[in-house]
Phi, psi and omega in degrees: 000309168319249183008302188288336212262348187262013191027044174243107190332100176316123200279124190281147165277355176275346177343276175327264278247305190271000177304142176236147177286116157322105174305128157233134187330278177358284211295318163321299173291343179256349170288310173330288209299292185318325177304293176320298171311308180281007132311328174258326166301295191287004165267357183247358189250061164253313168318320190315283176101062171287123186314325191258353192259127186238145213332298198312006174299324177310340184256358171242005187296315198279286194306274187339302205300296185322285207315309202257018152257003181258339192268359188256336175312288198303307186274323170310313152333289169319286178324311196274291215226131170208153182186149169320304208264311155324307193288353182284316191274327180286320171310288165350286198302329173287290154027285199285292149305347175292300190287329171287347185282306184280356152284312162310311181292342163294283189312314157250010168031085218248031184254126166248117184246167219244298170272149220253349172286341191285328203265345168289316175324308198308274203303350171299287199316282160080231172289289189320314187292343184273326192295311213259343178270329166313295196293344211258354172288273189332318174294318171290295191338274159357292198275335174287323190304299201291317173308291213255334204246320191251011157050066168267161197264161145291000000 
């Protein structure tokens, strides 16, 4: 009765979860720009003779290299062609590169540290950043399925 009387619409609780945020051209050119540098960093910094980074970094060097040319591949993309249901299947997949990224970096732990609690934090975190690029795949998953393939509406 409230509702008819406040004329306000009952809010579907899947709303939050299927909303898609407005694209703007602008966030496409400064994710480019932010890649490249950091593209150019992480490919310089063995030169650097940064203390804490050690050779093996050079065997996770590759998975960097895939991820942040595919995410600049992506906003160029974005920039030519867009639409929700692209940037949803195009997310998954970086996503997807994000966990091979945060996995490698576990995995050969290419950090050398003095203390052994700083070096338990590194890999929590991590562990954490992989537990959270995981749910956040399964979601856009999720949110692509229920949107675009069984097409509920807002």
């Amino acid at each position: 009765m409230t509702d008819e009387l406040n004329k306000t619409p009952k809010k579907n609780p899947l709303n939050r979860l299927l909303k898609d945020k407005k694209a703007s051209k602008s966030e496409f050119i400064v994710a480019v720009i932010v890649n490249i540098i950091f593209l150019y960093i992480i490919n310089n910094l063995m030169s650097w003779n940064i203390s804490f980074i050690d050779p093996s970094f050079n065997e996770v060097l590759w998975i960097f290299n895939i991820s942040i040319i595919a995410n600049i591949l992506a906003n160029v993309a974005f920039l030519i062609y867009y639409s929700d249901a692209f940037r949803s299947i195009i997310q998954v997949l970086l996503d997807i590169l994000g966990v091979l990224v945060v996995y490698y970096l576990y995995v050969v732990f290419p950090f050398v540290f003095q203390d052994g609690w700083f070096i338990f934090a590194v890999k929590f975190a991590l562990i954490v950043a992989l537990i959270a690029i995981i749910i956040a795949t399964f979601v856009e998953a999720i949110r692509f399925i229920l949107k675009y393939i069984i097409k509920i509406k807002l």
